[in-house]
C-alpha positions in Angstrom: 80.3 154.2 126.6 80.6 153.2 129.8 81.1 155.2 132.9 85.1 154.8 134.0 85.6 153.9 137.3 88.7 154.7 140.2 91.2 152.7 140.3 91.3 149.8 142.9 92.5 149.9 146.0 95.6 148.3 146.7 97.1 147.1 149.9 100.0 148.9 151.8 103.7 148.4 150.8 104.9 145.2 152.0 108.5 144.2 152.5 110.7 141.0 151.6 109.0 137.7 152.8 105.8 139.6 154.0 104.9 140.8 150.6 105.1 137.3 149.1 103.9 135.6 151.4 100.6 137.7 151.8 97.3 135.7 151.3 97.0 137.3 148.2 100.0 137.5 146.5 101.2 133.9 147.3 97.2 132.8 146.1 98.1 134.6 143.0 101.3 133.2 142.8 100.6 129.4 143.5 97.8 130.1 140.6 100.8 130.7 138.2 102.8 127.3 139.2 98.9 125.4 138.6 98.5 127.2 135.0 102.4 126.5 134.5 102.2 122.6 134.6 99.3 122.6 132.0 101.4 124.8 129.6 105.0 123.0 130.8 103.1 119.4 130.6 99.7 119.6 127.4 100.9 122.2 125.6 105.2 122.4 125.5 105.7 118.4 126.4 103.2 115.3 126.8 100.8 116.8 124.1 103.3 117.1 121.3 104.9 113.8 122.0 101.8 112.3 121.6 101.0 113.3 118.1 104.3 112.9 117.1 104.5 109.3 118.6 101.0 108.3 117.1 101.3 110.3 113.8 105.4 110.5 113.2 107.9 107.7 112.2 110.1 108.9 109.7 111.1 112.7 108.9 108.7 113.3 106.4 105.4 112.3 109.1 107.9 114.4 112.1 106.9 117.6 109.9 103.4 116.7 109.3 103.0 116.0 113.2 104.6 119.3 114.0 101.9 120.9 111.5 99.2 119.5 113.5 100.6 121.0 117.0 101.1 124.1 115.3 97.5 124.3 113.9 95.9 123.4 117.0 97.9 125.9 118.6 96.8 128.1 116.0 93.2 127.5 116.1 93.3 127.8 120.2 94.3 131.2 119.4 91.5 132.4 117.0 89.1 131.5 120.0 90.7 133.5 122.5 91.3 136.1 119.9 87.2 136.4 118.9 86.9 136.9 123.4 89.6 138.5 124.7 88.9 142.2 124.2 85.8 142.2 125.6 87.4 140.2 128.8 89.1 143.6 129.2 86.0 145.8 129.0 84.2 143.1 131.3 86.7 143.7 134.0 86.7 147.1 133.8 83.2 146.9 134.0 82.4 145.2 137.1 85.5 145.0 138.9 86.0 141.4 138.8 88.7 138.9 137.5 88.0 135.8 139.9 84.6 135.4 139.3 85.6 134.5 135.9 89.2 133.5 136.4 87.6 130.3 138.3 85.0 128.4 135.7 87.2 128.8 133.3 90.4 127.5 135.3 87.6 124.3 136.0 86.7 124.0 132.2 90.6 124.3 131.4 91.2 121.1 133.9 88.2 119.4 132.7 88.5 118.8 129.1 92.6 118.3 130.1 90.6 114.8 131.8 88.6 114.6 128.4 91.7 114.7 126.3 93.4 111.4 128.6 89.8 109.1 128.2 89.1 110.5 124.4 93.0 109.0 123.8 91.9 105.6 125.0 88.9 105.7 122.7 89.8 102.7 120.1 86.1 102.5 118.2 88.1 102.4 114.8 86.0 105.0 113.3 88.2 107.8 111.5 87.2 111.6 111.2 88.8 113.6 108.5 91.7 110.5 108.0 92.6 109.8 111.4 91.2 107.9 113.9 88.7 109.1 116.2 90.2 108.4 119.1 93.2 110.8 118.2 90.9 113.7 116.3 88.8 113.5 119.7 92.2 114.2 121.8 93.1 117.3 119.4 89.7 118.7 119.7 89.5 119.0 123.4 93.2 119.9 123.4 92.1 123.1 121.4 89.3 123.7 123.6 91.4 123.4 127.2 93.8 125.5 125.6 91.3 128.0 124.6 89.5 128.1 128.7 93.2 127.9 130.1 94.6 131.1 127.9 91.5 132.9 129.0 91.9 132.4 132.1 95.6 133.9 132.1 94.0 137.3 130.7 91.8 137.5 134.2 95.4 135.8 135.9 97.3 138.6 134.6 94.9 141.7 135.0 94.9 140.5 139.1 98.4 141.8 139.4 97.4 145.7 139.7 95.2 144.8 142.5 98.3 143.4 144.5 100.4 146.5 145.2 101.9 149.7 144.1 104.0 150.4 142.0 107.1 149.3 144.0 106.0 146.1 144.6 104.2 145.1 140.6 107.8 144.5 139.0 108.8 142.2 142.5 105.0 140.9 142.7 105.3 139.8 138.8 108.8 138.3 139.5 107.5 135.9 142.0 104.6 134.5 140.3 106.9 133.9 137.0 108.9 131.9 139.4 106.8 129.6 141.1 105.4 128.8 137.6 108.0 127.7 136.5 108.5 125.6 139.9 105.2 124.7 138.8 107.5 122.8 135.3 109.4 120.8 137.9 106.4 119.4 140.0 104.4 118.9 136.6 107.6 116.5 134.9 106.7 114.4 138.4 104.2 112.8 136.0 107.1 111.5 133.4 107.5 108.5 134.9 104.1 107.2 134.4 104.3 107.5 130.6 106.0 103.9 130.5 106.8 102.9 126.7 105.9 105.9 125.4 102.7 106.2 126.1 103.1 110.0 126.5 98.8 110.3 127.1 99.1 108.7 130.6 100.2 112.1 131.8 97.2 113.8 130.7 94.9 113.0 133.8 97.2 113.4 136.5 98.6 116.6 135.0 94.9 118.0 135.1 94.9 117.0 138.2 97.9 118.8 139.6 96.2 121.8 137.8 93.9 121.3 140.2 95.4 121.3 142.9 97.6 124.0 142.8 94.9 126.6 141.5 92.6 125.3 145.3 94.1 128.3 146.8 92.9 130.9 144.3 89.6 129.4 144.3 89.3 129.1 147.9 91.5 131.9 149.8 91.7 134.7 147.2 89.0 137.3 147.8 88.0 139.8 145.6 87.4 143.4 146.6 83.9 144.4 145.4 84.4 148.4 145.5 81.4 149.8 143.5 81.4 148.7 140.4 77.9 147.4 139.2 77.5 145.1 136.7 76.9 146.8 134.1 78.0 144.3 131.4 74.8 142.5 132.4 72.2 145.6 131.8 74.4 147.0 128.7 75.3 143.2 126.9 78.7 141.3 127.0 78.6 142.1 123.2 78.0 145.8 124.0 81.6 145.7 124.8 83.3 145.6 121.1 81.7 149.4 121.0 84.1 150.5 124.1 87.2 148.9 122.5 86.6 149.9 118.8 86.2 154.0 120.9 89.5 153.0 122.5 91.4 152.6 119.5 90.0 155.7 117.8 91.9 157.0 121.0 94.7 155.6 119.5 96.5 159.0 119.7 95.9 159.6 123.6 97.3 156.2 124.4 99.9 155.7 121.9 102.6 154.5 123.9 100.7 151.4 125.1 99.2 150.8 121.5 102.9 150.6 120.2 103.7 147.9 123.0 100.8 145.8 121.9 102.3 145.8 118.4 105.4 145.0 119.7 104.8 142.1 121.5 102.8 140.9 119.0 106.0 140.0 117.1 107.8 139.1 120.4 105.2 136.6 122.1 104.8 135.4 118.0 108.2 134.3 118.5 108.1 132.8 122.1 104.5 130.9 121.8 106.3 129.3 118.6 109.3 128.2 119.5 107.8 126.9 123.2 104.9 124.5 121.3 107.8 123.0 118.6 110.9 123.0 121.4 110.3 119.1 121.9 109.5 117.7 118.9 112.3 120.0 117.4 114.9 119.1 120.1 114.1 115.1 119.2 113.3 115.3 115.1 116.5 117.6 114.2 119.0 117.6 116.7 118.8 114.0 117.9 118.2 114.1 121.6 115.8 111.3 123.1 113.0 112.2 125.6 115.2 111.7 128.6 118.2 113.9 127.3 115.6 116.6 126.5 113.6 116.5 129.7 116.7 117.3 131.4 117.5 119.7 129.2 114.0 121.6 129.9 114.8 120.9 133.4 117.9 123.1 133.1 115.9 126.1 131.0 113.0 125.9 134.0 115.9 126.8 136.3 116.8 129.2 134.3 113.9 130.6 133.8 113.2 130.9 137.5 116.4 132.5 138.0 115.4 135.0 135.5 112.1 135.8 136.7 113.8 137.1 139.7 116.6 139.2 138.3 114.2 140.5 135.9 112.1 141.4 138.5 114.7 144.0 140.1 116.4 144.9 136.9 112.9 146.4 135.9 112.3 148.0 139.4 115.6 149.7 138.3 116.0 150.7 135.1 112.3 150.8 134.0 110.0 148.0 132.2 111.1 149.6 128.7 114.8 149.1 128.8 114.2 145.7 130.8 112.1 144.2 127.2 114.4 145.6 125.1 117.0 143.0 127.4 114.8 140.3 127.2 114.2 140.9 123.2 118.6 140.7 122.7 118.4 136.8 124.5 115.5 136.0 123.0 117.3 136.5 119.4 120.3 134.8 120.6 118.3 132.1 121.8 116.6 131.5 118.5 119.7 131.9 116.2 122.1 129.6 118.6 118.7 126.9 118.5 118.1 127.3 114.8 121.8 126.7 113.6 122.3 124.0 116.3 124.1 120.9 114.7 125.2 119.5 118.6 123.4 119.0 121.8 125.9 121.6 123.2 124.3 124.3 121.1 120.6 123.3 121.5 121.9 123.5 125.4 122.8 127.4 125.4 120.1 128.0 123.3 117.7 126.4 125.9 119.1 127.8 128.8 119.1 131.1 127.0 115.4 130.9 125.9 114.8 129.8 129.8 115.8 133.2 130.8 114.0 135.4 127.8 110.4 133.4 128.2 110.1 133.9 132.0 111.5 137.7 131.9 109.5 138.6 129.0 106.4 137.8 131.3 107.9 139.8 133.9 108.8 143.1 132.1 105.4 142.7 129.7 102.7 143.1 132.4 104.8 145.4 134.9 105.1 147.7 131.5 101.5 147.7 130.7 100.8 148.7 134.6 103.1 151.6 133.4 101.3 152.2 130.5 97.8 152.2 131.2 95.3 154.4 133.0 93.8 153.0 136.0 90.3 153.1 134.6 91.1 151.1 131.1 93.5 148.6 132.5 91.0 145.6 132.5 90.7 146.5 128.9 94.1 147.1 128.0 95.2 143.8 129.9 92.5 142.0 127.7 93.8 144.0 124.6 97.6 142.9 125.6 96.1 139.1 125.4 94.6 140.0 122.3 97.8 140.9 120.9 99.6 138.0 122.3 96.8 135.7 120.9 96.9 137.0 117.5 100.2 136.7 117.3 100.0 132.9 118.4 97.6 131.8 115.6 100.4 133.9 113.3 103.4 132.0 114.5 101.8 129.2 114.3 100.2 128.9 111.1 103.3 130.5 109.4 105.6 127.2 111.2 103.0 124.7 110.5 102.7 126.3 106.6 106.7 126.1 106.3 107.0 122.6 107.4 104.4 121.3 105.4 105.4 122.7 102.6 109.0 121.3 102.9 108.0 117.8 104.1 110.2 116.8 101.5 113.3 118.6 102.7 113.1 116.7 105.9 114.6 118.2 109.4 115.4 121.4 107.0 112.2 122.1 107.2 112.1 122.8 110.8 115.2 124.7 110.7 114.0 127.1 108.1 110.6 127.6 110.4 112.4 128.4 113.6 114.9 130.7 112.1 111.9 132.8 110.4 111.1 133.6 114.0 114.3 135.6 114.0 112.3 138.1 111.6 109.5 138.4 113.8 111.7 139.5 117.5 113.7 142.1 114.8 110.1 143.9 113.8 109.5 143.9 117.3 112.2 145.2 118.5 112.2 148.3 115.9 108.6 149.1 116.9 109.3 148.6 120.7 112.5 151.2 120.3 109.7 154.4 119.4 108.0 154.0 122.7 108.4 157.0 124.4 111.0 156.7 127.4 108.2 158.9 129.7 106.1 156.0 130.0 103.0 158.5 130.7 99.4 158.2 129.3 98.6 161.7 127.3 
């Protein structure tokens, strides 16, 4: 195994507008708002009208598109599933996030660009029943999907370098919110899908990814310490050795091995219900693009507003109690969303899910800060997006299964899928609830 190494050096205690405005926090921040319009704009918006637009048309096809986005969600996942534990050991490794967080930001953005000239491909060959020109956008939707989520575990594992303890839940606060400021620049590009043609977003949205991640890329600077690369002389591989030791640990770091579960079932339920929102909101309670987009307008707000509070509500009464919150809105959310038969009750449960999404990521990573020893937190960040990942080919494979098997039932269908998450943020919250309130590593 590996030799551990010290923790890394973090920079003093900063105050109000001189902690976020730092080089490095407000790099690392403006790198959330860049990562935010891909997943506000491909992944929650422009990508599932799309299908929906070229494969819907009455409510039997609206299930069968909302299958494919869920499957291509889900198959995103496996990848970054297959990877992500050994991003962990990696880090922990050498010392480094950027150096990877950056290629694979560029590979996120570039097949984004392949997935707006593949939907213009009209060669009127067909792969597997559809035409090529559509089965070429889904393909390199699943693999920017798949560089953009691994990109996030290097994103995330940056915050312990940023400050102390203090300053993690404020730090993690601020980047939630300028992502989701990042969801209001990104709908800039609505406009230009004239007649629905939803795929005329796809280049410029790659290209405000583009932009906004510049200052990561160029301004961000690593610290080396003295870490070596030992990933190189031991084998990238090598690595599935250190994590398969780390969870015959299981007993040591129990605490943080029951939060991985946890979220599991929570992030099963948010990764869900943020892929199906639009195609839901339009297929079963009636609202048209325009009525919606303002509606995710009002949850971004929300959601930035929530990042925030979250942010000092954590600080106060601990990362634990703040997820716990988060988990109660998050149920409320689903329940008000799932038995909506108005736009008034698809409103509060937006504006309610707003809220729960962003704080979730707020409370998550400042309690696995908590959680994890200094010298495994590379790995257990990249086991916390292993966890997360899992649980996004689960929730996805188990919508996708429901609506296709109930085609016939029409807009039921979906109803019955989005309640089931309701399951899924209980089990969580029962497993979260035996985490020890001494949020100490044995």
């Amino acid at each position: 195994m590996a030799q551990t190494n010290p923790a890394p050096q973090v920079p003093p205690p900063a105050k109000g507008r001189k902690l976020f405005l730092s080089r490095p926090v407000l790099s690392w921040g403006l790198n959330d708002l860049a990562n935010t319009i891909f997943s506000s704009n491909i992944v929650t918006l422009f990508f599932p009208f799309y299908l929906t637009q070229v494969i819907g048309g009455d409510a039997r096809l609206d299930q069968v598109a909302s299958t494919f986005i869920t499957y291509s969600n889900a198959l995103s996942g496996l990848l970054i599933v297959l990877l992500s534990p050994l991003y962990g050991v990696w880090m922990d490794r050498t010392g480094r996030k950027k150096g990877a967080l950056v290629p694979f930001t560029l590979l996120a953005i570039a097949f984004t660009m392949l997935m707006a000239l593949a939907s213009s491909w009209g060669s009127g060959a067909y792969v597997l029943g559809m035409p090529a020109g559509i089965a070429s956008v889904l393909l390199c939707f699943v693999i920017a999907k798949f560089f953009f989520s691994s990109s996030v575990v290097f994103y995330d594992a940056m915050i312990s370098d940023l400050g102390g303890p203090k300053e993690i839940p404020l730090i993690s606060g601020f980047g939630v919110a300028l992502g989701y400021f990042g969801t209001l620049i990104g709908l800039a590009v609505y406009p230009l899908a004239s007649g629905q043609h939803y795929e005329q977003t796809f280049m410029p949205s790659a290209l405000l990814y583009l932009l906004f991640s510049l200052p990561i890329i160029l301004f961000y600077k690593e610290s080396s310490g003295e870490k070596k690369s030992a990933a190189v002389r031991t084998g990238f591989l090598s690595g599935y050795k250190e994590i398969i030791t780390t969870f015959k640990e299981m007993k040591k770091y129990r605490p943080i091995f029951l939060f991985m579960v946890a979220f599991f079932f929570f992030n099963d339920a948010l990764q869900t219900a943020i892929s199906v929102m639009a195609v839901y909101a339009k297929t079963v309670v009636g609202f048209t693009t325009d009525r919606f987009l303002i509606l995710y307008l009002a949850a971004t707000v929300s959601s930035i507003f929530g990042s925030f509070i979250f942010g000092y509500i954590t600080r106060r009464y601990g990362a634990k109690s703040a997820v716990t919150s988060v988990a109660v809105l998050l149920i409320a959310a689903i329940a008000l969303g799932t038995l909506a038969v108005n736009e008034t009750m698809f409103w509060a449960a937006g504006v309610i899910y707003g809220i729960s999404m962003g704080s979730m990521w707020v409370t998550s990573r400042t309690l696995i800060v908590e959680l994890s020893p200094p010298d495994k937190r590379g790995q257990f960040f990249g086991l916390f997006a292993f966890s997360g990942k899992v649980s996004s080919i689960a929730g996805p494979l188990l919508y996708g299964t429901l609506t296709y098997t109930l085609q016939d039932y029409g807009t039921l269908a979906s109803r019955i899928a989005l309640g089931s998450l309701l399951i899924m943020v209980i089990i969580g919250l029962f497993v979260h609830a035996r985490i020890p309130k001494e949020n100490k590593v044995a």
